[in-house]
FILUMLUM-51716 format. One record per residue (C-alpha): residue number from 1; residue in one letter; chain; z negated, y negated, x negated. Coordinates in pm, whole numbers, plus 50000, padded with zeros to 5 digits. Layout:
% FILUMLUM-51716
- NUM  a  A  Z  Y  X
...
***
This chain:
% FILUMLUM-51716
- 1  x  A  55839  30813  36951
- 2  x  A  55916  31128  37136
- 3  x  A  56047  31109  37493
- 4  x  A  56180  30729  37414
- 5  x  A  56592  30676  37431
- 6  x  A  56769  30564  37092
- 7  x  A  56992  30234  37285
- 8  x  A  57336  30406  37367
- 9  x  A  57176  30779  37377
- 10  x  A  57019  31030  37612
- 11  x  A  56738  31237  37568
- 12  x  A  56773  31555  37366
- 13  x  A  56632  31903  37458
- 14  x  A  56380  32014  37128
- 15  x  A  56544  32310  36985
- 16  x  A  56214  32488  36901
- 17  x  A  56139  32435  36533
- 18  x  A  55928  32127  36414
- 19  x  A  55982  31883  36679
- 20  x  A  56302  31989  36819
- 21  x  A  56627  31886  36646
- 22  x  A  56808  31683  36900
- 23  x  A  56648  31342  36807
- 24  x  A  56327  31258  36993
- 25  x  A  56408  30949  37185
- 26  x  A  56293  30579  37039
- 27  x  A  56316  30250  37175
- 28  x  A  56498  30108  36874
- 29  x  A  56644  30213  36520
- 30  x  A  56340  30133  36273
- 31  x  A  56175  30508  36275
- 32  x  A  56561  30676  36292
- 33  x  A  56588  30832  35928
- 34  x  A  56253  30948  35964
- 35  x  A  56332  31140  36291
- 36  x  A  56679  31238  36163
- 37  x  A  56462  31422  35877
- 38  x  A  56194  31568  36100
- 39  x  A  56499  31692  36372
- 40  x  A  56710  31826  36027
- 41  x  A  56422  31954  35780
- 42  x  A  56166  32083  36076
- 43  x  A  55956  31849  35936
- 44  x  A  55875  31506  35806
- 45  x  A  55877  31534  35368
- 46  x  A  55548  31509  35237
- 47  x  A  55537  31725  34953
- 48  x  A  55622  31567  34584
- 49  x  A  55789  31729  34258
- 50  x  A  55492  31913  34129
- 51  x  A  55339  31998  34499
- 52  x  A  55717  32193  34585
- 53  x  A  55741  32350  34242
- 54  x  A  55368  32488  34216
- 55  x  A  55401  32617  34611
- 56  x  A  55762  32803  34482
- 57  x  A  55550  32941  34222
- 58  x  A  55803  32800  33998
- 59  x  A  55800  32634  33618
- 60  x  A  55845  32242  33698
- 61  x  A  56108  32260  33451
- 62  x  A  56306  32501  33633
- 63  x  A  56237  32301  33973
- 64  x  A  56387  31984  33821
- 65  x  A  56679  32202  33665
- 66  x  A  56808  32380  34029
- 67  x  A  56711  32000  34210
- 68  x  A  56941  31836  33965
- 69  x  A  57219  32085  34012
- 70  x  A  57177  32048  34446
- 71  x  A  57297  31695  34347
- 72  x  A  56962  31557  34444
- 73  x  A  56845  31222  34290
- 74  x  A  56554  31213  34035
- 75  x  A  56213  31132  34155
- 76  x  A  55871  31088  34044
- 77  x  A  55606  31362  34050
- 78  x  A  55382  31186  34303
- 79  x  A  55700  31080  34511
- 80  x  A  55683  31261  34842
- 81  x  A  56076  31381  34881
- 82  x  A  56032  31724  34969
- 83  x  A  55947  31985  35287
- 84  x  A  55861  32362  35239
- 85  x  A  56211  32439  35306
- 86  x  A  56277  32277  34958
- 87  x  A  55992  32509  34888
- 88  x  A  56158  32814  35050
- 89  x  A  56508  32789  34920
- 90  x  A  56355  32702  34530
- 91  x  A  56144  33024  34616
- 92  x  A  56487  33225  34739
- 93  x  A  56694  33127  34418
- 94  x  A  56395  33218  34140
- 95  x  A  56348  33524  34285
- 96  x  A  56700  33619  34242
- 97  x  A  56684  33558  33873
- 98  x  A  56330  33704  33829
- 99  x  A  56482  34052  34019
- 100  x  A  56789  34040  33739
- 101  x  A  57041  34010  34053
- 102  x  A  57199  33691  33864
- 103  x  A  57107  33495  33525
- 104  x  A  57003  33161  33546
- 105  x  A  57334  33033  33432
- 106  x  A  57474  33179  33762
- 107  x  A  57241  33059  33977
- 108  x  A  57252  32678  33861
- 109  x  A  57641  32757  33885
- 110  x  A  57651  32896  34292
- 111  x  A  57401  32553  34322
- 112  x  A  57622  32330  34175
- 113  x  A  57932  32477  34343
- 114  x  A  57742  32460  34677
- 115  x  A  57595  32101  34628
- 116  x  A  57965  31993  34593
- 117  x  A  58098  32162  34879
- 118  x  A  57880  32043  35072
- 119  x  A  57835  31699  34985
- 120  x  A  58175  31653  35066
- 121  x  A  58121  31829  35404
- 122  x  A  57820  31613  35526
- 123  x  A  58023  31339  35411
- 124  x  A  58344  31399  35681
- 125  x  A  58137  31565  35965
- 126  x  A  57934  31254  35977
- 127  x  A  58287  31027  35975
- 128  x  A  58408  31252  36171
- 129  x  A  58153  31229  36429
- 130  x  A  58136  30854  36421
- 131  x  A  58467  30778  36428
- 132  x  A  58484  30982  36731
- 133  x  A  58273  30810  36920
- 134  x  A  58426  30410  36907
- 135  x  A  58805  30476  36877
- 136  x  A  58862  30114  36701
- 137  x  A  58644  30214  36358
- 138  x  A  58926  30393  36204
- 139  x  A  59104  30052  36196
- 140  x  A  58768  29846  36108
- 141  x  A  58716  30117  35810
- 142  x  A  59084  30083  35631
- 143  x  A  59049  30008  35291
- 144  x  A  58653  30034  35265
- 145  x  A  58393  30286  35174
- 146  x  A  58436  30554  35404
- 147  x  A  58068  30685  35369
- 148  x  A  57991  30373  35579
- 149  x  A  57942  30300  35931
- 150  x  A  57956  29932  35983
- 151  x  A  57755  29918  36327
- 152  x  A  57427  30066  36387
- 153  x  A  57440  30147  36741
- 154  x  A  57771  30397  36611
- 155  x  A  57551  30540  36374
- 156  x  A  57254  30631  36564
- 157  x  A  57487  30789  36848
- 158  x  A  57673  30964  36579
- 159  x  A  57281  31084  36388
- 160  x  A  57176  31197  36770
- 161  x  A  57486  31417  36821
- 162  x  A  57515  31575  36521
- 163  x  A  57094  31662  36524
- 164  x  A  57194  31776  36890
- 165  x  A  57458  32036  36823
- 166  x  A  57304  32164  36459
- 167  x  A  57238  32480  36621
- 168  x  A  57595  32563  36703
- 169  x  A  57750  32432  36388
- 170  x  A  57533  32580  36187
- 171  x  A  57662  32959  36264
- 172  x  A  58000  32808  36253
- 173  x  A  57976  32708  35885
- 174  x  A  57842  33026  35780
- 175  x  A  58124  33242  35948
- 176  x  A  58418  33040  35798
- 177  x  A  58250  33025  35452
- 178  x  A  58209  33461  35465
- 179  x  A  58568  33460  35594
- 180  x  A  58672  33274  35302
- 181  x  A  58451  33471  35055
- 182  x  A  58624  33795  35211
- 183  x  A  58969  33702  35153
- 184  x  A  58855  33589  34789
- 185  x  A  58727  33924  34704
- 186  x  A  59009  34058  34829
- 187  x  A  59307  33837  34590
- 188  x  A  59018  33911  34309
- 189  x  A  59075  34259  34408
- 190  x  A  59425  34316  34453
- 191  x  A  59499  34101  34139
- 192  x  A  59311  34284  33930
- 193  x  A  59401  34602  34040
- 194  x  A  59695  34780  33822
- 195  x  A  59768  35034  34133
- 196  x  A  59835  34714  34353
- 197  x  A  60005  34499  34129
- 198  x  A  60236  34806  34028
- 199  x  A  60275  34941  34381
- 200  x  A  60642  35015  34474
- 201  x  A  60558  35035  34840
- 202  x  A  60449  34711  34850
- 203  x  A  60724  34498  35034
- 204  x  A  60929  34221  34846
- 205  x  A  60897  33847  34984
- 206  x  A  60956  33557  34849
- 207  x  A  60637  33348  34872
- 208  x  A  60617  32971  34827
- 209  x  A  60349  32715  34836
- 210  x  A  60436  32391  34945
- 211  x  A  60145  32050  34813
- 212  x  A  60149  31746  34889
- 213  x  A  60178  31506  34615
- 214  x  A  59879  31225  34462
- 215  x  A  59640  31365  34799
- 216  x  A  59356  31288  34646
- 217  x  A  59485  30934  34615
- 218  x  A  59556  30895  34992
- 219  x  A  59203  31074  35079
- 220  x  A  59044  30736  34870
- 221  x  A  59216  30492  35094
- 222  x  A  59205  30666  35406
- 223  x  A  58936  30666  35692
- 224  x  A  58854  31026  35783
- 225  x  A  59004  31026  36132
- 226  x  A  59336  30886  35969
- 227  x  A  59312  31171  35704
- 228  x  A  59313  31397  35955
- 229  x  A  59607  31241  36160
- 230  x  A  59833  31272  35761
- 231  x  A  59705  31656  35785
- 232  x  A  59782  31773  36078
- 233  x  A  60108  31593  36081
- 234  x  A  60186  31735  35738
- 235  x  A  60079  32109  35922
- 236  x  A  60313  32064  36245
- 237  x  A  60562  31892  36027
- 238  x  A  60545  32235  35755
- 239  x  A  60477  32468  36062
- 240  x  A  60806  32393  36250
- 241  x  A  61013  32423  35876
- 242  x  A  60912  32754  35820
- 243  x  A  60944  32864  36190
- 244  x  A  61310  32729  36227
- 245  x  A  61384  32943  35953
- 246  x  A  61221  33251  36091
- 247  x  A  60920  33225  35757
- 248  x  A  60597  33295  35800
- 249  x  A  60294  33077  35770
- 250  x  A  59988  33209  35598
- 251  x  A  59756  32957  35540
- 252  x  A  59733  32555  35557
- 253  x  A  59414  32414  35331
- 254  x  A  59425  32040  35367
- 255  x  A  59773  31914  35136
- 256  x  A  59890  32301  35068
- 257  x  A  60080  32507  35273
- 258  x  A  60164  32900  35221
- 259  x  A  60454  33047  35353
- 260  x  A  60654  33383  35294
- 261  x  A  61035  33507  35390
- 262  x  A  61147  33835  35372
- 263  x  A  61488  33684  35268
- 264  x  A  61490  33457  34931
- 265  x  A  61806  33198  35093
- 266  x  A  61588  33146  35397
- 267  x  A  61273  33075  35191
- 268  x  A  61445  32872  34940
- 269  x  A  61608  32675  35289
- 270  x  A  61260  32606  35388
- 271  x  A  61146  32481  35075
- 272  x  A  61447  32234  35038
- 273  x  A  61403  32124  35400
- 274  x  A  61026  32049  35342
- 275  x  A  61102  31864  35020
- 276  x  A  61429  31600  35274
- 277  x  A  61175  31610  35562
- 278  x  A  60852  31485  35376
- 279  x  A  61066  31242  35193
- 280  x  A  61201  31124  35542
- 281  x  A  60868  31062  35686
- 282  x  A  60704  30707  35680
- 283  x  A  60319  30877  35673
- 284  x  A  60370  31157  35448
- 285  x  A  60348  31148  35045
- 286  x  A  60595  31367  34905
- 287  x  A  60594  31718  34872
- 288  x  A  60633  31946  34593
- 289  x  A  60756  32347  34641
- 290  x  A  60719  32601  34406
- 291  x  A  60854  32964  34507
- 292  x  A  60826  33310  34369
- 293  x  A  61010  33621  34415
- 294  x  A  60796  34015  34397
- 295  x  A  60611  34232  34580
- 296  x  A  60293  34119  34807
- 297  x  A  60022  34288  34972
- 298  x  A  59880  34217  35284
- 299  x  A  59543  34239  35432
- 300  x  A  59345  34028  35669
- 301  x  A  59643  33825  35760
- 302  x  A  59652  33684  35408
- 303  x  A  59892  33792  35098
- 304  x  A  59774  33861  34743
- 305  x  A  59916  33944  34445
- 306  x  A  60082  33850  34122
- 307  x  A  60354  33719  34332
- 308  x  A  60109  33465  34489
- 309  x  A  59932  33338  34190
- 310  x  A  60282  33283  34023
- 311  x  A  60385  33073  34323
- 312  x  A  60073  32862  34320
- 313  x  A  60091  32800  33914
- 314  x  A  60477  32707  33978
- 315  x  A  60352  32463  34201
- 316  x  A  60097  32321  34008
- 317  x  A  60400  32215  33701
- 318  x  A  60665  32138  33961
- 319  x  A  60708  31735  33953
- 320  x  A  60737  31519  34270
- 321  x  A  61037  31567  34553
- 322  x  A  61118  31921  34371
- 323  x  A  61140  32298  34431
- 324  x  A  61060  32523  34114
- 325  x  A  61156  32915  34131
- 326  x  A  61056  33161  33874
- 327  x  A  61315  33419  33723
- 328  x  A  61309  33700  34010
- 329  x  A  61389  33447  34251
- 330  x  A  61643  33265  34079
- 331  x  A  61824  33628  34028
- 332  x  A  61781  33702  34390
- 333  x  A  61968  33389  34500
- 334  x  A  62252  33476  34236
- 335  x  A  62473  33600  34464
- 336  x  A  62400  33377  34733
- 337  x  A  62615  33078  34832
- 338  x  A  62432  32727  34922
- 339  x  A  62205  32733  34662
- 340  x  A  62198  32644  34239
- 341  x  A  61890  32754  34071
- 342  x  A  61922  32524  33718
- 343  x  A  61703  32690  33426
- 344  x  A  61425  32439  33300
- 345  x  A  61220  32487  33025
- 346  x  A  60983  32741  32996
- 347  x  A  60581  32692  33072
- 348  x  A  60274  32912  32976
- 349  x  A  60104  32959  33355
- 350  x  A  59753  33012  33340
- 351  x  A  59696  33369  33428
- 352  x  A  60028  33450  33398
- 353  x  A  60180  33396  33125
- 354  x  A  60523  33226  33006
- 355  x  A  60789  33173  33283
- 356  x  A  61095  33062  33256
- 357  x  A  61090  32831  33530
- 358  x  A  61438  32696  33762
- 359  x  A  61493  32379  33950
- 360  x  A  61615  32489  34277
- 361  x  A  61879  32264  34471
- 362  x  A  62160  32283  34768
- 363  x  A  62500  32395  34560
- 364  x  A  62775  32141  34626
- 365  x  A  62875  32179  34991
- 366  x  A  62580  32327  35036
- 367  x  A  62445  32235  35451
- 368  x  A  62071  32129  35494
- 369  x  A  61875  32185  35801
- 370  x  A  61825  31909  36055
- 371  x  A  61469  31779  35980
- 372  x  A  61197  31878  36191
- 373  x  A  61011  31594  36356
- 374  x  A  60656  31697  36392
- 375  x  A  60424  31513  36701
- 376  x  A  60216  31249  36688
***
């Protein structure tokens, strides 16, 4: 009930909609999902299938079709699952197809792509959150289902915290999702463009994307606060590389890093060095390299281009512990000493087209950085 503490939590202040999303206090755990969904939704669900659909004004058919594409389970018709914000977003999404703005196709599309997304998301904030708060569960939740909280008094803590600060996070998700859109738009843009992609004034770099190999593998056995230990070791680890070589970071998303170098020696140095210093580390999977010599263009702080893609299709084909270069680069290391760029076989890219593709390696003699030893 309101005004009574969950054990191990302290009263919330309402935030103003429904009865206030920082969870109303309670005496014990029974009512807890039930005041997670009032503090969440606004309000408690009441409504069923046919109720949400007929309030949307929409064809039950269609309401079933965009519910099964949010990833929502299937329910009866008298089965009271929904609130009239189910009601409000089905309402938001028909109308865009009824105005022409985007077929149907589209729309179930966006829905699927953002049911995934986010999914995932509630997924690792909620880990996140509880891991944070008992600093032994990381330990307790090696080799188990990570969507699991084994002690209650944890998860109630960890369901009052995040209904507390939904307010804040809430703008935070949307600004880093339109910053990501923007800088979409823009590669879409700049790689479509002929003007761009055939720009002489755009500089040369050598641009390389660096993966970790069989992630997804390590993100199965891994507790979430461990995952984010490997990344951020893997992001110091890649960080200091690139800097000791004078390289530029662009980007790190999770087990990829982007990088660019004016000069092609230095980049393909950092690329080698990543490849000896993942290799060398006990908690790191190996990494993979794949590097690509052209013209770039810059906006935002990001890099786009044909250059770009090529690196990140390279990458995709180059096996374990390697560096692949593409043609351009091998040519621009031709004349430099240190390095042997040893023609492969060529690949169709996707996008791209065939490359003739180059296993980079230190020539004989050739001197390797001293490994970077990232912090703990």
């Amino acid at each position: 009930m309101a005004g009574e503490p969950v054990p191990g939590t302290a009263p919330e202040n309402p935030r103003g909609t429904g009865e206030g999303p920082g969870l109303p206090a309670a005496p014990d755990t029974d009512d807890l999902p039930e005041r997670v969904e009032r503090s969440l939704l606004g309000r408690s669900a009441t409504m069923g299938r046919l109720e949400v659909s007929e309030g949307a004004g929409v064809d039950a058919g269609d309401a079933r079709r965009f519910w099964h594409a949010m990833g929502f389970q299937v329910v009866d018709d008298d089965e009271a699952m929904f609130t009239e914000a189910d009601a409000a977003a089905l309402r938001r999404v028909t109308e865009m197809v009824r105005r022409g703005e985007v077929s149907e196709e589209l729309a179930l599309g966006m829905t699927r792509a953002f049911a995934r997304t986010a999914d995932r998301l509630a997924v690792w904030q909620t880990q996140l959150v509880a891991e944070s708060l008992t600093p032994d569960l990381a330990d307790e939740l090696e080799g188990k289902d990570t969507r699991s909280v084994p002690d209650l008094g944890v998860a109630a803590d960890a369901a009052n915290l995040l209904s507390r600060t939904i307010d804040e996070i809430e703008p935070l998700l949307v600004y880093v999702w339109r910053r990501h859109l923007t800088n979409a738009i823009q590669r879409m843009l700049a790689d479509a463009d002929p003007a761009v992609r055939s720009d002489p004034s755009a500089p040369l770099r050598a641009v390389g994307f660096a993966d970790l190999v069989a992630f997804t593998s390590f993100v199965r056995r891994m507790s979430e606060r461990q995952l984010a230990k490997l990344v951020q070791r893997f992001e110091l680890l890649a960080t200091d590389v690139v800097a000791e070589h004078g390289g530029r970071v662009i980007k790190t998303v999770g087990d990829e890093v982007l990088f660019v170098h004016s000069e092609a020696a230095a980049a393909s140095a950092i690329a080698l060095d990543l490849v000896d210093a993942m290799a060398e580390d006990e908690l790191l999977p190996p990494v993979r390299v794949g590097l690509a010599h052209g013209r770039v263009v810059s906006r935002l702080g990001d890099v786009f281009g044909m250059t770009v893609n090529k690196a990140s299709r390279i990458t995709a084909v180059t096996p374990s512990g390697t560096v692949y270069v593409d043609d351009d680069m091998a040519r621009a290391l031709g004349a430099v000493s240190g390095f042997s760029a040893i023609e492969r076989r060529r690949r169709m890219l996707r996008g791209i087209g065939v490359v003739t593709l180059h296993e980079l390696r230190r020539a004989p003699g050739g001197r390797r950085h001293p490994t970077m030893v990232a912090s703990t």
